[in-house]
N, C-alpha and C positions, 0 to 999 in steps of 0.2 A: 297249411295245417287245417286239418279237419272239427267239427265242434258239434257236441251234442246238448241238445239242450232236453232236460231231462223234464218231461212235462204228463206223468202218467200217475200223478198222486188224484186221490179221490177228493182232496180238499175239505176232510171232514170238519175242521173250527174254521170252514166260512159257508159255514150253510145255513140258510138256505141259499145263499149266494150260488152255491154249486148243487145246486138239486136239477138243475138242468141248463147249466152253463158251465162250461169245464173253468178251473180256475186260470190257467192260462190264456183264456181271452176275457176273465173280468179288463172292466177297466179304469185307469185310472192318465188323469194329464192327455184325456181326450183319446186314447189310444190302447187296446190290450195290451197287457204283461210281458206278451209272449213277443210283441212286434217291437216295442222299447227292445229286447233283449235283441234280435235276431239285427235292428238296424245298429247297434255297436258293432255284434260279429263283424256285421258290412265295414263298418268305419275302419276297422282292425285289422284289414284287409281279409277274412275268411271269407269264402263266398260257399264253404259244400259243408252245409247241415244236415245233421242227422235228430229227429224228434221224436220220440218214443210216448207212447201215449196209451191209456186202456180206455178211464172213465170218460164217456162221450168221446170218444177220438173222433170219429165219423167228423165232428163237429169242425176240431182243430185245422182236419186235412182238405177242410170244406174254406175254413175261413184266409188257409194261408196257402193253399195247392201248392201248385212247385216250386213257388217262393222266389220266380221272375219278378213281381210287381216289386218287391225288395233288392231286389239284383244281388240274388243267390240261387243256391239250387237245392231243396229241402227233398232229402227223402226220407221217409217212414218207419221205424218202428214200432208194428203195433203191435199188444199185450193181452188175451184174453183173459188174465187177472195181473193187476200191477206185480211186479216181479222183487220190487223194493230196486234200491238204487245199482249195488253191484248186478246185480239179476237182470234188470237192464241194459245196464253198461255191457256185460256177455253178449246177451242175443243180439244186440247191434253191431258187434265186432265186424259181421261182416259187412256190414256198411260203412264202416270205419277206416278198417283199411291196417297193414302193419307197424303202423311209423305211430309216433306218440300223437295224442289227439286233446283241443281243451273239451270240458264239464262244465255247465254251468248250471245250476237249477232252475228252473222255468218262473219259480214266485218270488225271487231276487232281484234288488234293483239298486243298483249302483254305480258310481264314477271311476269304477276300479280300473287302471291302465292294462287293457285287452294287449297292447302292443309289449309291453314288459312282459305280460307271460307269456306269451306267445316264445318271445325270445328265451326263457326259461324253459320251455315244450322244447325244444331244438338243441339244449345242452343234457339233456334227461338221459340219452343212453351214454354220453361223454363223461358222466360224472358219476353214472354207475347209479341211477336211482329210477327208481318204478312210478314217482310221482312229485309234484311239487304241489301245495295247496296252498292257498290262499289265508291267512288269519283275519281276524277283525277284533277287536273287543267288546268283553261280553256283553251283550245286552240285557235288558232287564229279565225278557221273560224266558234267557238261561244264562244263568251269573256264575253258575259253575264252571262254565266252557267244555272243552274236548280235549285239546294239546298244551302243549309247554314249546315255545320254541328260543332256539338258546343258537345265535348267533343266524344261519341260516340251513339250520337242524330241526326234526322235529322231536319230540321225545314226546311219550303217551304220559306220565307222570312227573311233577316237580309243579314248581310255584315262577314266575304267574301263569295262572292258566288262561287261555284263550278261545274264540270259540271260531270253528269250519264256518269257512264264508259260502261254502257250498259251491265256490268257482275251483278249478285245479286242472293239471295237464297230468294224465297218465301214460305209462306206457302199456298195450295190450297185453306183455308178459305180467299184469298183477294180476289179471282176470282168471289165467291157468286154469287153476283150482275150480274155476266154477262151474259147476254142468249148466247146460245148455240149458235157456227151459226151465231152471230151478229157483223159485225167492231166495234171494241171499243180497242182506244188512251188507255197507260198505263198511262201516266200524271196523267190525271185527278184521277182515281183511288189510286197512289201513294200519290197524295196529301191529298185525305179522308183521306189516314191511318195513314199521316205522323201530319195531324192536330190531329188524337185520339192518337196521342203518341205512333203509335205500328209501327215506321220503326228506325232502328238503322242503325251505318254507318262506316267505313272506308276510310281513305285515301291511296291513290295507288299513289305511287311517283318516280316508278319506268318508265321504256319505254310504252307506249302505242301510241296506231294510230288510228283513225278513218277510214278506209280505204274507205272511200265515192269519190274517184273522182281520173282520171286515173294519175294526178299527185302523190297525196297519193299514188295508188299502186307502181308507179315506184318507191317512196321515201322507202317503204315497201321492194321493188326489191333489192333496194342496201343497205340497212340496213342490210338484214337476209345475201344477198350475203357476207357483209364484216364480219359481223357475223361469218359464216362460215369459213372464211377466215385467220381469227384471232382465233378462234379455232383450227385448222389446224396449222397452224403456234407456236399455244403453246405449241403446242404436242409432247412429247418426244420424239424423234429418237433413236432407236437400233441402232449406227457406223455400217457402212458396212466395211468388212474386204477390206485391199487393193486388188487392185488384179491387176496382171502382162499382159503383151499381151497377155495371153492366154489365159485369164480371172482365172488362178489361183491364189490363194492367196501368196502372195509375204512370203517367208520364213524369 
């Protein structure tokens, strides 16, 4: 399976952060956004990326080229004005390919199981559906959510509500409708397919972030730092043998 990671927003609530740094290589836990994200795909076994990009792209295609040093193969979409997500999702088709493909948002960061949806991506045209997405709940700074989901259905209206974790596997027949080349919102699309009964769902309950605003990334900053931290610290140690002033081993 194929994965695009969707990295062409202009990152307006973290600027200046993004006045000349695309938000996809801020970083955070010693390492861009965009490279946390791209060495899961790895993990999950995907190796053929697609990145779509406008604001600074130059930048992106500069910091991650072909995407060997990660062992995958990243080709480009680029956008002379951000297209919004479905609008994206279109003009990349051809790099994508027929077969269902995952999404994941570029300023997202998470423990979410890459290998469970994946398996999900590969039951998509077997159960008659256009898409599966990912839920989470809501966070603070949208309490309202997006979806309703009621066993592993989605519904666009009812109680509780939840909110797009911004990961999901489509099938390219949701795109259809889209011209080529044209902005076009995922919402609205999402919700045709989720009224004809063809979007199924998942609850994610594990760590997730929205990394939209430079508070979030520093919260991201010390999460992955202690992360690390506490990995490191549970790590077995080899005893070092004693050793005497001479730095010889004490008989």
């Amino acid at each position: 399976m194929k994965a695009m990671i969707l990295a062409a927003g202009r990152g307006e609530r973290m600027r200046p952060l993004t006045d000349h740094t695309p938000k996809p290589l801020l970083v955070a836990g010693g390492k861009p956004l965009i490279a946390w994200m791209i060495e899961r795909l790895r993990a999950a076994g995907i190796e053929e990326l697609v990145i779509n990009h406008a604001h600074l792209g130059a930048s992106i295609e500069a910091a991650l080229g072909d995407g060997s040093r990660y062992g995958v193969r990243i080709r480009y979409s680029p956008e002379r004005e951000a297209l919004e997500t479905a609008g994206g999702i279109r003009q990349a088709l051809p790099l994508l390919g027929d077969a269902p493909f995952l999404v994941v948002n570029g300023d997202v960061h998470s423990d979410l199981d890459l290998g469970a949806l994946i398996a999900e991506g590969r039951l998509l045209r077997a159960r008659g559906d256009l898409a599966h997405l990912v839920l989470v709940a809501n966070p603070e700074h949208h309490p309202r959510g997006d979806f309703t989901l009621a066993g592993t259905r989605l519904a666009a209206e009812g109680e509780p509500r939840l909110t797009f974790s911004g990961t999901g596997v489509y099938d390219p027949a949701l795109f259809a409708g889209v011209p080529e080349g044209a902005r076009a919102p995922l919402a609205p699309i999402l919700r045709a397919a989720i009224a004809a009964g063809c979007v199924s769902g998942s609850l994610h309950t594990g760590y997730w972030l929205d990394v939209g605003t430079p508070d979030r990334l520093d919260e991201l900053d010390r999460h992955l730092r202690s992360t690390v931290m506490q990995a490191h610290s549970d790590k077995p140690r080899t005893p070092e043998p004693n050793k005497g002033r001479t730095g010889e081993p004490l008989a």
